[in-house]
Phi, psi and omega in degrees: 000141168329171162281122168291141171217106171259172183240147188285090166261189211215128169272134203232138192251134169239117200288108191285348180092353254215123159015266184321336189066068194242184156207172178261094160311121203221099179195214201235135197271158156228137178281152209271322193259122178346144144092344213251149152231154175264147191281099174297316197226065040247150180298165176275143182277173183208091186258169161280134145307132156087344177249139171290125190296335174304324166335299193257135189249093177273132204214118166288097175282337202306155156219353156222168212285173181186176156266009160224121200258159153228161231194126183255152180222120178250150180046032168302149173268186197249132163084011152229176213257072183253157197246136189277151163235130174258157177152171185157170181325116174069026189227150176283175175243131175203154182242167175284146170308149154302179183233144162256116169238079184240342190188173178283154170217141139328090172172160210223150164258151174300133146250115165224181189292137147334132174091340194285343206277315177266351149271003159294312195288348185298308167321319179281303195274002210266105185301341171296323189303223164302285156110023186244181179271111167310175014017065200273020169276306184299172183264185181231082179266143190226193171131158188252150182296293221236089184290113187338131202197100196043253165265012163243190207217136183294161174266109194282346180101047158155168160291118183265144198244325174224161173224146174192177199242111154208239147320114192296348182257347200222133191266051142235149185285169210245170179293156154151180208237091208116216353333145127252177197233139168270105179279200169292001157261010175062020168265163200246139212197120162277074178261358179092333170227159150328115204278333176185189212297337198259013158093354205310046179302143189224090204260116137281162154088009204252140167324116185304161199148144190275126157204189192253152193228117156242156164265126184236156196239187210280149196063051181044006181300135184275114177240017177190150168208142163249131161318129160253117136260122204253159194210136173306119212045069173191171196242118151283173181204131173237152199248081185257000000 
């Protein structure tokens, strides 16, 4: 399997004014893997977790496939922290770091193949690999720090050396299995850090459950943190 390489996009929350108090999302779905285009006809779907889809009016603008479709959300509510599922015909299901649409934010929704979910785990379980058992009743988060953009690498504010997960109030880490990491052959490797800038990482076994996702530099220094929600058999996936 590729290596993942996303290009960092940037989503722009736009406020509509309108009673109800909503905005209109507006960015781009991307594909995760080299080589891949998301698929227009038929679009990929884009729900809210946790929300009645009737709720929302989601409009695929794209007309031809690419690794990146972009794509609008109408009538979302304002100032909160919500998390996307993506899927469609020939696509894995997987959700998002939350999105706040409270201000703009730096951040992409995941498309990945049909399949991708269990070739992770082949990887993990694979004797040559890694050697473990999944638990595919727990969840999975996975995703790259610092995703490519155009012939550089976003800037994370330091080299990040390691990635984890934890308690949201508290830097103790929650149960599960890794971080492991994707090196430039796309192999899967318990190496304890990050194989180069761009990050690739992959945690099982983790509990459902609100936590926290860091990035750390050398001596454990944190240098970035995010919300995570991991949902039972399902994949999160993060764009950071």
């Amino acid at each position: 399997m590729k290596k993942i390489s996303i290009l960092f996009i940037a989503l722009g929350l736009a406020a509509c004014g309108d009673e109800a108090g909503t905005v209109t999302l507006e960015g781009l779905l991307q594909a995760v893997q080299q080589g891949f285009l998301v698929p227009v006809d038929p679009a990929p779907t884009v729900a809210v977790v946790g929300r009645n889809a009737d709720e929302f009016t989601t409009i695929v603008s794209s007309t031809v496939a690419g690794d990146q479709v972009s794509f609008r959300i109408k009538n979302l509510p304002k100032a909160q922290d919500l998390v996307f599922r993506t899927s469609g015909s020939g696509l894995e299901t997987v959700i998002s770091f939350p999105v706040s649409t409270s201000s703009e934010t730096v951040q992409s929704l995941p498309i990945l193949i049909a399949g991708s979910i269990g070739a992770f785990i082949a990887l993990a379980e694979d004797d040559a690999g890694i050697n473990i058992d999944v638990d595919t009743s727990l969840g999975i988060v996975a995703g790259v720090v610092a995703p490519t953009f155009g012939n550089g690498v976003v800037s994370t504010g330091g080299p990040v050396v390691s990635v984890r997960m934890v308690q949201k109030n508290e830097d103790i880490e929650i149960s599960y299995m890794g971080p492991y990491y994707f090196d430039s052959g796309g192999n899967l490797v318990d190496s304890g850090s990050c194989p180069d800038t761009e990050c690739n990482y992959i945690f099982f076994d983790v509990p459902e459950g609100a936590y926290r996702f860091q990035q750390l530099g050398t001596g454990e220094q944190v240098l970035d943190e995010k919300d995570v929600v991991v949902l039972a058999s399902q994949m999160t996936f993060g764009m950071e």
